[in-house]
C-alpha positions in Angstrom: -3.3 24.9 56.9 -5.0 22.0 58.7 -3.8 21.1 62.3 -2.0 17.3 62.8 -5.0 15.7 64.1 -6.9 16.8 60.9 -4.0 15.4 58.7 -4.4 11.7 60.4 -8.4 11.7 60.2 -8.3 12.5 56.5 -5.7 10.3 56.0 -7.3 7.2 58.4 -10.9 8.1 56.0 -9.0 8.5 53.0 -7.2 4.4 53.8 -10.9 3.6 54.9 -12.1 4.6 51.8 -9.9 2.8 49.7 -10.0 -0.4 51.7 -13.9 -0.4 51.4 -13.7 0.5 47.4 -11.5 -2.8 47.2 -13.2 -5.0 50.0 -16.5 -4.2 48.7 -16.2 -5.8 44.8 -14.2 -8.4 46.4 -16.3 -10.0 48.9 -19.0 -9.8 46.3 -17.3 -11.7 43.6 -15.9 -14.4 46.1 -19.3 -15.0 47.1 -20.7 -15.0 43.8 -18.1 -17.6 42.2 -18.6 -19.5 45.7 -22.4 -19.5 45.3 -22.1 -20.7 41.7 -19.7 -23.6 42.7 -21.8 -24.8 45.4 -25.2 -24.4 42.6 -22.9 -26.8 40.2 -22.1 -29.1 43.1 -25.8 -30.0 43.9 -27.1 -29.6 39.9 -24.0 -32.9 40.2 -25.5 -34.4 43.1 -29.1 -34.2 41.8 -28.2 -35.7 38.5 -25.8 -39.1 40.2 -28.8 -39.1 42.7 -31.3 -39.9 39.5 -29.0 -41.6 38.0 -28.6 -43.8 40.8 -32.0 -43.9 41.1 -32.7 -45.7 37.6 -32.3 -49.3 37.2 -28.9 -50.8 35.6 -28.7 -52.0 32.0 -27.3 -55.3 32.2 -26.8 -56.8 28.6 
């Protein structure tokens, strides 16, 4: 039978482990979605920018 020190470093890798295997896919799809919001946000400013850009139709 393992000693108490082995018990709290397999338990501190195990909680390691599990923190990094929910961390991980997290912080990857919050900076995907965030990357893809800011992408939309300047494909919007491009377009008011042209937009702006062309002369008014005044009737």
């Amino acid at each position: 039978m393992a000693d108490g020190s082995t018990l709290i470093f397999l338990l501190v890798a195990g909680l390691g482990l599990a923190m990094a295997l929910i961390y991980v896919p997290l912080r990857m799809l919050l900076t995907l979605t965030a990357r893809s919001r800011r992408l939309r946000l300047l494909q919007r400013i491009r377009r008011l920018r042209e937009e702006l850009g062309q002369p008014l139709d005044s009737p």
